[in-house]
Residue, then its C-alpha position, 0 to 999 in steps of 0.5 A: x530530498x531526493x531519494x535513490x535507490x541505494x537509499x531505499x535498499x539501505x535496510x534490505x540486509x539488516x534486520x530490523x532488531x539490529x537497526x531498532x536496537x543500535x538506534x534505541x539505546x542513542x536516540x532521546x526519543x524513541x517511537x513504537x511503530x505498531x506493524x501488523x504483517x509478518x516481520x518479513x514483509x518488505x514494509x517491515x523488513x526494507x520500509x520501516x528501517x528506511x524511515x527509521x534512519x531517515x529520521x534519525x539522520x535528519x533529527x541527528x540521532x535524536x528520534x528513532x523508533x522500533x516495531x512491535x507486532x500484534x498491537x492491533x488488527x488492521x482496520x484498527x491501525x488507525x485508532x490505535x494511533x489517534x489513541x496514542x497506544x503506538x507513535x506510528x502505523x502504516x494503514x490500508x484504507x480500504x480496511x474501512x469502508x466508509x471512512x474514506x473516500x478521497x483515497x480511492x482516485x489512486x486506486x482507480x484502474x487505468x494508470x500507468x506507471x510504477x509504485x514509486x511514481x504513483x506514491x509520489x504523485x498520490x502525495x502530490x495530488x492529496x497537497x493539491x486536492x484531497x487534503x480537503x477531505x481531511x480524512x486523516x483528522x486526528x492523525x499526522x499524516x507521515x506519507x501516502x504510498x500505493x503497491x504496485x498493480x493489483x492482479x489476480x493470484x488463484x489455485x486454478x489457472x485463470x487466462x481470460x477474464x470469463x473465467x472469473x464470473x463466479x469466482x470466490x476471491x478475497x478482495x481488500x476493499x476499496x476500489x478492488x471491491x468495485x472491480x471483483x464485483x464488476x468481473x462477477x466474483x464474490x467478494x470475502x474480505x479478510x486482512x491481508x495477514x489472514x489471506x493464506x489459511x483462506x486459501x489454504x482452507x478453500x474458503x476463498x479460490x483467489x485473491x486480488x493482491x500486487x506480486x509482493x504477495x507471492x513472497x510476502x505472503x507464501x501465495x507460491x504455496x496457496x496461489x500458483x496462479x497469476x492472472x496479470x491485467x497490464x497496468x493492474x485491475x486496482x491499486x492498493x492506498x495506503x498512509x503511514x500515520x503518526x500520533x499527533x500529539x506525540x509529535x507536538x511533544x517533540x521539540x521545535x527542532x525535531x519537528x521541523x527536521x522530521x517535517x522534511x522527511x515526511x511527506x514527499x521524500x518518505x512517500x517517494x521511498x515508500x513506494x520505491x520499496x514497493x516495487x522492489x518488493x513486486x520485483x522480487x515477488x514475480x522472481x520468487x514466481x517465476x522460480x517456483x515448481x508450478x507456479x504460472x504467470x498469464x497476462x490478459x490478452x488485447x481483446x481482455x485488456x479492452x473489456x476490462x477498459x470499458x467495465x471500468x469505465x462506471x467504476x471510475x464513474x462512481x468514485x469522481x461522484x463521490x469525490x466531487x461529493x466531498x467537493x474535490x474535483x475528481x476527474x481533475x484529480x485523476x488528470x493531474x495523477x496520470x499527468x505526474x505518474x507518466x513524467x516519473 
C-alpha cells in the first residue's frame, strides 16, 4: 500500500472527538487506544485518526476505535495492553530500560535520512533481524516508527559541544541515555509529559528531544534554545502495539484486512507524521520572540563521531547477545534510509 502525503495529513484539521465519534456510532468493532501525551501532540491529533481510517477503510467500516487519556503512565503503556485494560498504545521504549534491546540499533546516531525513511527501514529491519528478540511477546506488534533527529532543547544558549559537560538534561532513555552520558551531562529521567514543569521548575537545564517538542510540548516557553547536531545525537524507537487476543477476537476477514495496513504501510505513515510535525515544531521555533536554533560546527560534528563510535559499539554487543547480527543490522537500515 502505498502511503502519500495527502494520506498522511487527512486528519490534521479534524479533531479526533469528531473522526472517533462518526466512526464509533458505524463500526461493529470499536477499540480503546490508550494515549498518553496531550490531545494536541501530532501522534493524537494526525497519527491516531490516520490509522483509525486506515483501518476503517480496509475493514469496510467494521473496526474503529477512539482515544482515551490517563489510563496509564507511560512506561506502563505496554502492560496496560498485554493485560487488555486498553486495544491499542503506542510506547516508547526507552521508558524501560532492560526490557529492550533490539530497538536501540534505529536509536543509534550516524543515520541519515528522514523519519519516515527511518520508520520504513526500522520495520524492515525488525522482519529481517529483530523479529528474533521477540521482544514484543505478548503483544501485537501494529508498527515500528522513530521521531525524527534528536537534538538538544535548553534555557542557555548552547553552540558547541564543550558547553554541555556538566549540564543537567532530561534524557528519555535508551541510546540518548549513552549519548548524555558521553557528552558529560547528568542524566534525569522523566516522561515526556513531565518534561515542561522540569524545566519550568529548573530541575532539569535541558532536554534531549526532536523539534516536534517545541510545539508539542510548549518547549518555546522553557527551551528557547536549540542546539542541532546534523543527523541528530540520537533517534527515539518507538511501536504501536495491539492487545493480542482482542485481535484473535475479531473475525477472520477483519483480521486479515487490518494484517495489510499494519506493519509497513502503518509504520511508513507513522514516521511521515513525524516529520511534519518536526517541520512544523522548527516553524513554530524559528517564529518565537527569543527562541534560537544553533547547528554544530564541522570540528563538533566530527568529535561527536568519534564519542559515538563506543556508543555504537556497545549496543552491536549486546545485540549480537541476542544473537542478531548487529553491525548487519545497522548496515541494512543506512542502506534502506538513503534509498528512501
Amino acid at each position: 500500500m502505498k502511503i502519500t502525503k495527502s494520506i498522511v495529513s487527512l486528519a490534521a484539521g479534524v479533531t479526533v472527538a469528531g473522526v472517533t465519534a462518526f466512526s464509533a456510532a458505524a463500526a461493529d468493532v470499536t477499540l480503546t487506544i490508550s494515549s498518553w501525551a496531550p490531545p494536541s501532540h501530532g501522534m493524537n491529533s494526525v497519527m491516531w485518526p490516520n490509522l483509525i481510517k486506515m483501518m476503517e477503510d480496509a475493514t469496510e467500516g467494521r473496526v474503529s476505535a477512539k482515544i482515551k487519556y490517563k489510563l496509564g503512565s507511560p512506561p506502563a503503556q505496554f502492560d496496560l495492553i498485554q493485560d487488555g485494560a486498553a486495544d491499542l498504545s503506542w510506547i516508547f521504549h526507552g521508558y524501560n530500560p532492560g526490557r529492550y534491546t533490539a530497538t536501540k540499533v534505529i536509536e543509534l546516531p550516524g543515520y541519515e535520512g528522514s523519519a519516515k525513511a527511518a520508520s520504513i527501514a526500522y520495520w524492515k529491519a525488525h522482519e529481517k533481524f529483530f523479529h528474533k528478540a521477540n521482544e514484543h511477546k505478548g503483544v501485537k506488534l501494529v508498527a515500528l516508527m522513530t521521531h525524527g533527529p534528536g537534538l538538544l532543547h535548553s534555557d542557555k544558549k548552547v553552540t558547541s559541544l564543550s558547553q554541555i559537560k556538566g549540564m543537567k538534561l532530561r534524557i528519555g532513555g535508551g541510546v540518548s541515555g549513552d549519548v548524555g552520558a558521553a557528552l558529560g551531562a547528568t542524566g534525569i529521567r522523566v516522561p515526556a509529559p513531565k518534561v515542561y514543569e522540569t524545566l519550568a521548575s529548573k530541575a532539569a537545564d535541558g532536554v534531549m528531544m526532536p523539534f516536534e517538542s517545541k510545539k508539542g510540548f510548549k518547549l518555546t516557553e522553557v527551551a528557547k534554545n536549540t542546539f542541532v547536531m546534523p543527523g541528530g545525537f540520537y533517534r527515539g524507537s518507538f511501536a504501536i502495539i495491539m492487545n493480542q487476543e482482542k485481535f484473535d477476537s475479531l473475525s477472520a476477514k477483519d483480521q486479515a484486512a487490518l494484517n495489510k495496513v499494519f506493519g509497513l504501510a502503518a509504520s511508513t505513515m507513522a514516521g511521515q507524521v513525524w516529520d511534519d510535525i518536526d517541520a512544523a515544531g522548527r516553524a513554530v521555533t524559528e517564529s518565537a520572540a527569543g527562541n534560537s536554533i544553533n547547528v554544530a560546527s564541522d570540528a563538533d560534528q566530527k568529535v561527536f563521531a568519534t564519542m559515538a563510535e563506543p556508543i555504537t559499539a556497545k549496543v552491536l554487543a549486546e545485540v549480537g547477545a541476542k544473537g542478531i547480527d548487529g553491525k548487519a543490522a545497522q548496515a541494512f537500515i543506512a542502506k534502506e534510509m538513503a534509498g528512501n
